[in-house]
C-alpha angles and dihedrals in degrees: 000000000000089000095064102037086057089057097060123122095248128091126275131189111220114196102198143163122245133165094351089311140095120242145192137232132178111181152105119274103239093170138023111192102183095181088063090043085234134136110203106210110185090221119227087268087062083250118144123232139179126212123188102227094231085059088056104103089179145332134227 
């Protein structure tokens, strides 16, 4: 049921962890690849980022 609720056409803010230091981003999910343990957000500057699921600290 989370799953799918992430995938939804509407924007999340991720709060994660990358390189020792926290980061944000606001975004829509546009791929879940759950054998790479990795959520793909297209960012407000249509830019696309991936974020391993272990980095992920919360989602709003």
């Amino acid at each position: 049921m989370f799953l799918k609720e992430l995938t939804k056409n509407r924007f999340i803010t991720i709060i994660y962890f990358e390189y020792g230091s926290q980061q944000v981003c606001k975004g829509r999910v546009y791929k879940l690849n759950l054998y790479h343990q990795t959520i793909y957000v297209i960012n407000e500057q249509q830019d696309a980022i991936s974020i391993r699921l272990a980095s992920i600290k919360e989602i709003h």
